[in-house]
C-alpha positions as CSV (number, residue, x, y, z in Angstrom):
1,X,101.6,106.4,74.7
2,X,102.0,108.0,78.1
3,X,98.6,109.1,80.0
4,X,98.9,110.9,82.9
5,X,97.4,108.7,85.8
6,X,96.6,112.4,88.0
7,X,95.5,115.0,85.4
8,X,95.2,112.7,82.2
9,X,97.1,115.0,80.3
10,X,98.9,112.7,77.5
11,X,102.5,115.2,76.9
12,X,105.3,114.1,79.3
13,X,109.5,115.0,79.3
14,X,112.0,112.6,80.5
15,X,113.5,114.4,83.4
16,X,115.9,113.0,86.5
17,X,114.0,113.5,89.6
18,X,114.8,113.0,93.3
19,X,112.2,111.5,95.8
20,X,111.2,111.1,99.6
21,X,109.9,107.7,100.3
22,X,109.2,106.4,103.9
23,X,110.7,103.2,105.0
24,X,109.2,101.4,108.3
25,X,108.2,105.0,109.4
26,X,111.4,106.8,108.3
27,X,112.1,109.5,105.3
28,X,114.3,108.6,102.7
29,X,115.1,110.8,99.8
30,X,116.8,109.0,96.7
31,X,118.5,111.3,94.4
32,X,118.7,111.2,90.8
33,X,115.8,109.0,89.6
34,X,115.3,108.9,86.1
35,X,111.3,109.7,85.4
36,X,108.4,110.0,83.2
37,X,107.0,114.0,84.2
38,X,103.8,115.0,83.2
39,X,103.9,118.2,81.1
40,X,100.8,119.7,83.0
41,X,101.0,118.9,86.6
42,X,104.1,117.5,87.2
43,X,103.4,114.1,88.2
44,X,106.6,111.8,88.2
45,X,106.0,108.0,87.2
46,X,109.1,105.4,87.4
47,X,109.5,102.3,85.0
48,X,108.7,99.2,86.8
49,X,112.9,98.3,86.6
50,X,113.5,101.7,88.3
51,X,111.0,101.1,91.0
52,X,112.0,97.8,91.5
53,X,115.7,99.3,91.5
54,X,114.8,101.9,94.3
55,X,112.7,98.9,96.8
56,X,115.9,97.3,96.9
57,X,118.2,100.4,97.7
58,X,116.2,101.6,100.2
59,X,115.4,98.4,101.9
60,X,119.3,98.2,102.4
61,X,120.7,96.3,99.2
62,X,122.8,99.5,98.7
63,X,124.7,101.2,101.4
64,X,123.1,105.2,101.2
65,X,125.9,108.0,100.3
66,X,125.5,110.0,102.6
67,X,122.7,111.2,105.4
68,X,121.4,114.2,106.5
69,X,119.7,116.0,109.1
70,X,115.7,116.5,108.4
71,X,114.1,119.6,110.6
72,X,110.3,118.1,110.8
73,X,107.4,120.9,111.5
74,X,103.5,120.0,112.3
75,X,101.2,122.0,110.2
76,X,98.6,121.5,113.1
């Protein structure tokens, strides 16, 4: 049974999510992440395979598809 670990709320939808993730200090968005989202605030949780899956992309197992310019602002 699914319990959200943020809210609590127990009602969740399979959805395909994407992600940043920082890497030694750098953003990294992986697309198309199948996910566990909580109905009431959104959360996304990964299985341990997919997790395990994405630490091995991004710590360059896979070559990425493409990359992209990232404008950075400082809410300061």
């Amino acid at each position: 049974m699914f319990r959200c670990q943020v809210c609590g709320a127990i009602e969740a939808r399979s959805e395909v999510v994407s992600e940043v993730f920082l890497v030694d200090g750098l953003p990294v968005l992986v697309e198309d992440i199948p996910a566990v989202v909580c109905a009431r605030c959104g959360d996304a949780t990964f299985s341990r395979v997919t997790t395990e899956r994405i630490r091995r992309m991004v710590h360059g197992q896979t070559p990425p598809v493409r990359s992209v310019r990232a404008d950075v602002f400082a809410y300061a």
